[in-house]
N, CA, C and O atoms as CSV, one atom per row, in Angstrom:
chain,resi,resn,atom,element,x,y,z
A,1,UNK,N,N,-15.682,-17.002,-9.311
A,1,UNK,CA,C,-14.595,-16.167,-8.850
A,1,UNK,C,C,-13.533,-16.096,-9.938
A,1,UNK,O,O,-13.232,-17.135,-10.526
A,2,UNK,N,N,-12.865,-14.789,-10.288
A,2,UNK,CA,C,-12.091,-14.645,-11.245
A,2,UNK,C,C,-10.686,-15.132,-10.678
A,2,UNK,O,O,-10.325,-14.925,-9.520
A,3,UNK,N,N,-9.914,-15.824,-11.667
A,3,UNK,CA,C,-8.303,-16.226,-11.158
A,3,UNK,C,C,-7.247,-15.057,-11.137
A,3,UNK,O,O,-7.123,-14.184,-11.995
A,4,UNK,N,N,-6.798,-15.154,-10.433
A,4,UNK,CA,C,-5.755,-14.102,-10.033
A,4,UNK,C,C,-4.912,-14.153,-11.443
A,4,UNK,O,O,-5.080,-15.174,-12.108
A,5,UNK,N,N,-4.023,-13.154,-11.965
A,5,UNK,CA,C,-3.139,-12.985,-12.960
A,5,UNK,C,C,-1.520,-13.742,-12.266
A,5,UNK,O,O,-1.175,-13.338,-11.156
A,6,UNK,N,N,-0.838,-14.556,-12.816
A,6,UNK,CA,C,0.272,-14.909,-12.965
A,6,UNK,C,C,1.318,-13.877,-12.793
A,6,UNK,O,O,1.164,-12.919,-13.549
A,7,UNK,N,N,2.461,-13.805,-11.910
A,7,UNK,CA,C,3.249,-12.724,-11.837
A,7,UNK,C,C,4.326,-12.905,-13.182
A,7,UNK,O,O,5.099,-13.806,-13.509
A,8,UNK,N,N,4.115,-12.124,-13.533
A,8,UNK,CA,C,5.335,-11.616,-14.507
A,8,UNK,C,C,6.279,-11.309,-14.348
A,8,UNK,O,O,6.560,-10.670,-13.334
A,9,UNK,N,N,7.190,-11.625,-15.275
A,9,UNK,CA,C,8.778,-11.960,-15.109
A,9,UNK,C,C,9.612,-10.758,-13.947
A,9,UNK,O,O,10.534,-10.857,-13.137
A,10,UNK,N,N,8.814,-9.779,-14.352
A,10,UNK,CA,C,9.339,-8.557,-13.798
A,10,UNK,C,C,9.611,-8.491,-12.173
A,10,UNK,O,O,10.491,-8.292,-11.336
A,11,UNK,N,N,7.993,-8.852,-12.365
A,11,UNK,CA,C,7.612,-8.953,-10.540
A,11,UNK,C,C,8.090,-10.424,-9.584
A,11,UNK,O,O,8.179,-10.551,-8.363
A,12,UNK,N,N,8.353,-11.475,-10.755
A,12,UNK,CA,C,8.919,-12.186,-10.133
A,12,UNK,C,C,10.683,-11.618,-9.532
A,12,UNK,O,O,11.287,-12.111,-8.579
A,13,UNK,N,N,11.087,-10.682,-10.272
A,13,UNK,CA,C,12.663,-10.332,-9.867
A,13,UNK,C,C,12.304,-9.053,-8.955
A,13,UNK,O,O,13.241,-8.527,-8.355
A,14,UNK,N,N,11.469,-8.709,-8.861
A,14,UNK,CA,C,11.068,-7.264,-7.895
A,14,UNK,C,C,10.849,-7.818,-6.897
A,14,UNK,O,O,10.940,-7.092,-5.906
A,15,UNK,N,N,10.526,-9.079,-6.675
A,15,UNK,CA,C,9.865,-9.697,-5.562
A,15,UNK,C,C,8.434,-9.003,-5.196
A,15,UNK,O,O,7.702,-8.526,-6.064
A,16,UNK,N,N,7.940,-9.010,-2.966
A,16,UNK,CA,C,7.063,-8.728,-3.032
A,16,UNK,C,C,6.771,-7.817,-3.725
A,16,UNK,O,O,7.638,-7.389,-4.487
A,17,UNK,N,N,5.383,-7.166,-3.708
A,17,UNK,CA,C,4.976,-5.820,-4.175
A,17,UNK,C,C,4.219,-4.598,-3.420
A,17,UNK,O,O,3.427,-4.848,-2.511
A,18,UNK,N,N,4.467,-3.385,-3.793
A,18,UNK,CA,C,3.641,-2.395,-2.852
A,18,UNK,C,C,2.914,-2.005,-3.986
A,18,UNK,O,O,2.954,-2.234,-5.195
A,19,UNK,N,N,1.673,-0.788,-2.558
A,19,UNK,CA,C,1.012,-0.011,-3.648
A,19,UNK,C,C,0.961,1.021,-3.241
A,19,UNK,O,O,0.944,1.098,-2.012
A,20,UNK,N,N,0.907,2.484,-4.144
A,20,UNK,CA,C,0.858,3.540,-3.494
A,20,UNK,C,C,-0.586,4.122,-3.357
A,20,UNK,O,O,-1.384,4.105,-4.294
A,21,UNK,N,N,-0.872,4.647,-2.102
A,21,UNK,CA,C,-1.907,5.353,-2.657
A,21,UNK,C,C,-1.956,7.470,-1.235
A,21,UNK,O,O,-1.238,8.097,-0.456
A,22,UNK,N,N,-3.007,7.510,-1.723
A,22,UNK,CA,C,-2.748,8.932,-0.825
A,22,UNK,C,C,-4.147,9.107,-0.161
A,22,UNK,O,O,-5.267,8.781,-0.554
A,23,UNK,N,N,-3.620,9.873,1.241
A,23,UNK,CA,C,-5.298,10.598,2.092
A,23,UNK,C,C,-5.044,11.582,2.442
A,23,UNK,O,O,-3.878,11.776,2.786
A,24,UNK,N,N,-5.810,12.434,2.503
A,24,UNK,CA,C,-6.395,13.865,2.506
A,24,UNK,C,C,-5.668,13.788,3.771
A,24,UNK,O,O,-5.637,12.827,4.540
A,25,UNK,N,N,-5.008,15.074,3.910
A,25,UNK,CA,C,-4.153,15.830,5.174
A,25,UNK,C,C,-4.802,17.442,5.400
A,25,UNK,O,O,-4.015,18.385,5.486
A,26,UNK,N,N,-5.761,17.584,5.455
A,26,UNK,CA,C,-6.442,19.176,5.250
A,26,UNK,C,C,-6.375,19.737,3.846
A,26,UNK,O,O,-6.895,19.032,2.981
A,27,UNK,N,N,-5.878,20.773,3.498
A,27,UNK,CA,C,-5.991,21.019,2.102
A,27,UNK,C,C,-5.029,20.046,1.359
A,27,UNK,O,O,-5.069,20.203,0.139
A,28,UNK,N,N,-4.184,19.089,1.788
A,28,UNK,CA,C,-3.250,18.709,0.901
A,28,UNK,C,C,-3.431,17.329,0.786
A,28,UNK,O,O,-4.515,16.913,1.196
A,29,UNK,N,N,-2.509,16.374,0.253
A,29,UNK,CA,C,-2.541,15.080,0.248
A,29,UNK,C,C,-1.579,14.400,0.649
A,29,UNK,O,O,-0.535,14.503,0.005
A,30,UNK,N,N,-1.604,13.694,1.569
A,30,UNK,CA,C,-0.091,12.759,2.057
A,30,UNK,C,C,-0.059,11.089,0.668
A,30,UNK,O,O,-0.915,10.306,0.257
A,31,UNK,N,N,1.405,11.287,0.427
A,31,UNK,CA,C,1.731,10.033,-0.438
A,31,UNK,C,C,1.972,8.574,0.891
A,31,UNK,O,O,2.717,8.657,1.867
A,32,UNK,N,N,1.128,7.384,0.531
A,32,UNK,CA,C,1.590,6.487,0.788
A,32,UNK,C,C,1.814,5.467,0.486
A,32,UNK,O,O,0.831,5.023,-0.108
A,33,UNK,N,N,2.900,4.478,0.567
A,33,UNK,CA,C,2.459,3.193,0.172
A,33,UNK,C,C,3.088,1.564,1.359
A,33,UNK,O,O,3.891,1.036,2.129
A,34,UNK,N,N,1.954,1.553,0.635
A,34,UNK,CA,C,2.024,-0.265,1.659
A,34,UNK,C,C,2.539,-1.443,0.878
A,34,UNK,O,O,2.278,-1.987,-0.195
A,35,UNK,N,N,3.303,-1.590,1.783
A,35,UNK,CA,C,4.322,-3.143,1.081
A,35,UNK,C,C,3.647,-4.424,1.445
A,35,UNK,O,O,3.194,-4.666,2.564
A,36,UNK,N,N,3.622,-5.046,0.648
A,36,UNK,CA,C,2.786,-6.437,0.661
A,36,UNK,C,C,3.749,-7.640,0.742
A,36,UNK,O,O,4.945,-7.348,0.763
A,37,UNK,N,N,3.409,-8.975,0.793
A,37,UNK,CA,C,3.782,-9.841,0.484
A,37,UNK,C,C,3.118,-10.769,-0.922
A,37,UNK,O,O,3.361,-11.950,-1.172
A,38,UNK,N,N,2.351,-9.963,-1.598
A,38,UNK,CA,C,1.662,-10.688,-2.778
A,38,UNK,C,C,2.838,-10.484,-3.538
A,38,UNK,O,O,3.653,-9.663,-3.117
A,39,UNK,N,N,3.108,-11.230,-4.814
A,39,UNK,CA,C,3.795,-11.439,-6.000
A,39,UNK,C,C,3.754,-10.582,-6.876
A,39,UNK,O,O,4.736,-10.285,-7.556
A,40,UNK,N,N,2.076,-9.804,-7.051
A,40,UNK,CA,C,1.576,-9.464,-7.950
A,40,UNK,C,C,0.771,-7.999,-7.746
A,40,UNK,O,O,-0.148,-7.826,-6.945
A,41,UNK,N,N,1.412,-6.831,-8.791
A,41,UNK,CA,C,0.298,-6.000,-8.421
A,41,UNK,C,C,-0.717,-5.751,-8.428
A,41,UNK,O,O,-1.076,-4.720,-7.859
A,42,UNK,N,N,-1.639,-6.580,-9.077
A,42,UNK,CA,C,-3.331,-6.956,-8.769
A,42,UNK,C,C,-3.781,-7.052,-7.338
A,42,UNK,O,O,-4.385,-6.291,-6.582
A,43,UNK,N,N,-3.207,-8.411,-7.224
A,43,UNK,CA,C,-2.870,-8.765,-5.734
A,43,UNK,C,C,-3.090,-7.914,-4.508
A,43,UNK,O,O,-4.095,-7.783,-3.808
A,44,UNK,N,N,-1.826,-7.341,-4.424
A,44,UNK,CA,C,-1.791,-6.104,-3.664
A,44,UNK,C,C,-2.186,-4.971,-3.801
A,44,UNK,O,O,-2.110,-4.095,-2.940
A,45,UNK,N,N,-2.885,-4.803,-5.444
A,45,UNK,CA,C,-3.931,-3.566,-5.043
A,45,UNK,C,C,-5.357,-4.291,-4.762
A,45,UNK,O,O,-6.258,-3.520,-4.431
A,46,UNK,N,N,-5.640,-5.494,-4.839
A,46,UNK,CA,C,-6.701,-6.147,-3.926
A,46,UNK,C,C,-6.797,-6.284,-2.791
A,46,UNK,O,O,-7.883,-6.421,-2.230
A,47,UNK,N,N,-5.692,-6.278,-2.211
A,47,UNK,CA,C,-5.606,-6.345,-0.540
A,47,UNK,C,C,-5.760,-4.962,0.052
A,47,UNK,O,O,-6.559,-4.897,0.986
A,48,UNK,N,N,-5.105,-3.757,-0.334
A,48,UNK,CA,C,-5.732,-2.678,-0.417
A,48,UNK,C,C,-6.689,-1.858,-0.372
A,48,UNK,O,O,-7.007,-0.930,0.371
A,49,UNK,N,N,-7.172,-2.414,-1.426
A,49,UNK,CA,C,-8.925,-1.976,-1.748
A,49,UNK,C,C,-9.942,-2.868,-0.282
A,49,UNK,O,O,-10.898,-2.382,0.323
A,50,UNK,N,N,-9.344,-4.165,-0.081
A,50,UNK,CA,C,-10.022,-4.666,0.649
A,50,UNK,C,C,-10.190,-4.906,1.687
A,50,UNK,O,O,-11.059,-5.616,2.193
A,51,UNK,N,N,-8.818,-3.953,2.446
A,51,UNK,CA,C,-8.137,-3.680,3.842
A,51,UNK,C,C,-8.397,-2.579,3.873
A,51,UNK,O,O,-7.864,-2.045,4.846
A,52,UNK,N,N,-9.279,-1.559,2.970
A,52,UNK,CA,C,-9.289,-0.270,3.424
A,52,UNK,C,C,-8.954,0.407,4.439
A,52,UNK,O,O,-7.979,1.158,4.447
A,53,UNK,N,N,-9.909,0.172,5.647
A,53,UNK,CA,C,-10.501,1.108,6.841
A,53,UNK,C,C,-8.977,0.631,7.714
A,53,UNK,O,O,-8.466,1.449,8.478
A,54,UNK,N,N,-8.443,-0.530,7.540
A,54,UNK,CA,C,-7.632,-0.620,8.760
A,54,UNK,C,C,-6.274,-0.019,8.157
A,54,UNK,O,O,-5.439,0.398,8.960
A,55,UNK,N,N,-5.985,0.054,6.643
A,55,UNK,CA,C,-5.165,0.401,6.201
A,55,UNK,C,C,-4.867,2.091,6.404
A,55,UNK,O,O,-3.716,2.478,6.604
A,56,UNK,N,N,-5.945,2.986,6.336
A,56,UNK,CA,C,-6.040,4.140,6.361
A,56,UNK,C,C,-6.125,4.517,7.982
A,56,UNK,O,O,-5.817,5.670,8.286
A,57,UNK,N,N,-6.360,3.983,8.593
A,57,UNK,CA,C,-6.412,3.859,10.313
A,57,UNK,C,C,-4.828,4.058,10.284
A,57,UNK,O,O,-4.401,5.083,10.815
A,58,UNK,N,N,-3.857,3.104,9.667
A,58,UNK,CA,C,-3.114,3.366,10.189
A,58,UNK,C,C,-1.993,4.353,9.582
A,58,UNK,O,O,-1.119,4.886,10.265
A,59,UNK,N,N,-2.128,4.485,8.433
A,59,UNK,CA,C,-1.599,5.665,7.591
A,59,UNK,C,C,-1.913,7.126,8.350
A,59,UNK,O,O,-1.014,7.968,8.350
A,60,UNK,N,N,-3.135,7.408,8.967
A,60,UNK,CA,C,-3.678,8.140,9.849
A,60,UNK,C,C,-2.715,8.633,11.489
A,60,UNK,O,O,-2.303,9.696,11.953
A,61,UNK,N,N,-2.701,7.402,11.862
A,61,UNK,CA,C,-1.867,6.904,13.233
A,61,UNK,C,C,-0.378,7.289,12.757
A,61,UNK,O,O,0.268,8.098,13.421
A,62,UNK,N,N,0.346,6.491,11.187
A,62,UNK,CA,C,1.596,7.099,11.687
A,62,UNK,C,C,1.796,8.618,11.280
A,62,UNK,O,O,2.781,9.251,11.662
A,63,UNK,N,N,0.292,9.447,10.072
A,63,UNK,CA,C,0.744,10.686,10.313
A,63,UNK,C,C,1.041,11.329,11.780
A,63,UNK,O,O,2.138,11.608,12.265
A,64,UNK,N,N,-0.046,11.457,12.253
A,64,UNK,CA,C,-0.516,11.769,13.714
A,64,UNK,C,C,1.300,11.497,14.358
A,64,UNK,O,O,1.910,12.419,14.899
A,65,UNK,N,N,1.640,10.727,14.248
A,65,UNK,CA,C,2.630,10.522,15.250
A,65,UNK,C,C,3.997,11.292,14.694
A,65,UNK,O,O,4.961,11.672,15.358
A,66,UNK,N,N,3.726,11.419,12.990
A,66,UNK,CA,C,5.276,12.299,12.464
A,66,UNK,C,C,5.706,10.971,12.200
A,66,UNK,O,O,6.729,10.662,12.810
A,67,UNK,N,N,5.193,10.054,11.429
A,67,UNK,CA,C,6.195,8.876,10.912
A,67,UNK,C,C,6.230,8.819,9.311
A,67,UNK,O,O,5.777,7.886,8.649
A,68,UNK,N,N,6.861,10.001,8.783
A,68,UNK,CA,C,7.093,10.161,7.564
A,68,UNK,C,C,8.217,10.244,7.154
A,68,UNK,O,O,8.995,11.114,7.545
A,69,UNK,N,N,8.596,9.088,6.033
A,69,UNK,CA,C,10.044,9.356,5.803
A,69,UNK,C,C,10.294,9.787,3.980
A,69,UNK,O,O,9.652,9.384,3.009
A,70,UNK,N,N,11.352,10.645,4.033
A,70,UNK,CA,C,11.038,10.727,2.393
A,70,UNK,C,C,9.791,11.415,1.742
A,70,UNK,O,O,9.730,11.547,0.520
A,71,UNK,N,N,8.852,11.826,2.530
A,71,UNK,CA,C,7.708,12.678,1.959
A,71,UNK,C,C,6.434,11.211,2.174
A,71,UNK,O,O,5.316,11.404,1.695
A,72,UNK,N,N,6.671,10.047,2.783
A,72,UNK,CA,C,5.835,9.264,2.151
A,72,UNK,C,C,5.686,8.367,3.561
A,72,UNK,O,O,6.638,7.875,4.169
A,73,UNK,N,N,4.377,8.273,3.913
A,73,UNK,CA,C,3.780,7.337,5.019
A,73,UNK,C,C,4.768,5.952,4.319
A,73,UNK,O,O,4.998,5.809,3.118
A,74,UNK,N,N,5.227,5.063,5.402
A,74,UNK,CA,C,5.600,3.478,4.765
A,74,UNK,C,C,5.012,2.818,5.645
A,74,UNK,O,O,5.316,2.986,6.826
A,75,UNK,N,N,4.002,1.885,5.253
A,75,UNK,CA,C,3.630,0.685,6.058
A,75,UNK,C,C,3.829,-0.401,5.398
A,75,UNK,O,O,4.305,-0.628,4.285
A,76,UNK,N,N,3.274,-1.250,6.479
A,76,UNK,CA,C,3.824,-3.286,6.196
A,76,UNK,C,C,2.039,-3.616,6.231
A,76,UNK,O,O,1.111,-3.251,6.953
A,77,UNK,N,N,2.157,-4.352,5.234
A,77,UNK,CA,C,1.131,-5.635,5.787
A,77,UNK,C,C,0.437,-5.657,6.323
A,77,UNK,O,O,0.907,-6.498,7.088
A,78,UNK,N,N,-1.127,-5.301,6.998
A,78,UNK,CA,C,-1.240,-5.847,8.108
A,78,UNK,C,C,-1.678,-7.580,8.231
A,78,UNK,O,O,-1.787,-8.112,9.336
């Protein structure tokens, strides 16, 4: 198993980290991003990649409902 990367100075003063990513809305694309509690943006684009289906479930759910602020789905964690 490969070791995770060390957070850098940066991200240590940014604190947690998000990631953005986007899903298909009919012809267009909705911006989103999910805030993590990892240190590191590896990290949290690993949790991402590896939370897919429930992550996009719910990016899905708060389009559906009109929970867009700023142009941009925001979720937490799950």
């Amino acid at each position: 198993m490969r070791k995770l990367p060390q957070p850098t100075e940066q991200e240590i003063r940014e604190g947690p980290q998000a990631v953005s990513f986007q899903i298909a809305n009919g012809n267009t694309r909705q911006s989103c991003i999910l805030q993590t509690n990892f240190p590191t943006k590896a990290q949290a684009q690993r949790y991402l990649l590896a939370n897919w289906p429930a992550v996009e479930k719910m990016a899905r759910d708060a389009l559906a409902m009109g929970t867009v602020e700023d142009g941009q789905i925001k979720l937490m964690m799950v």
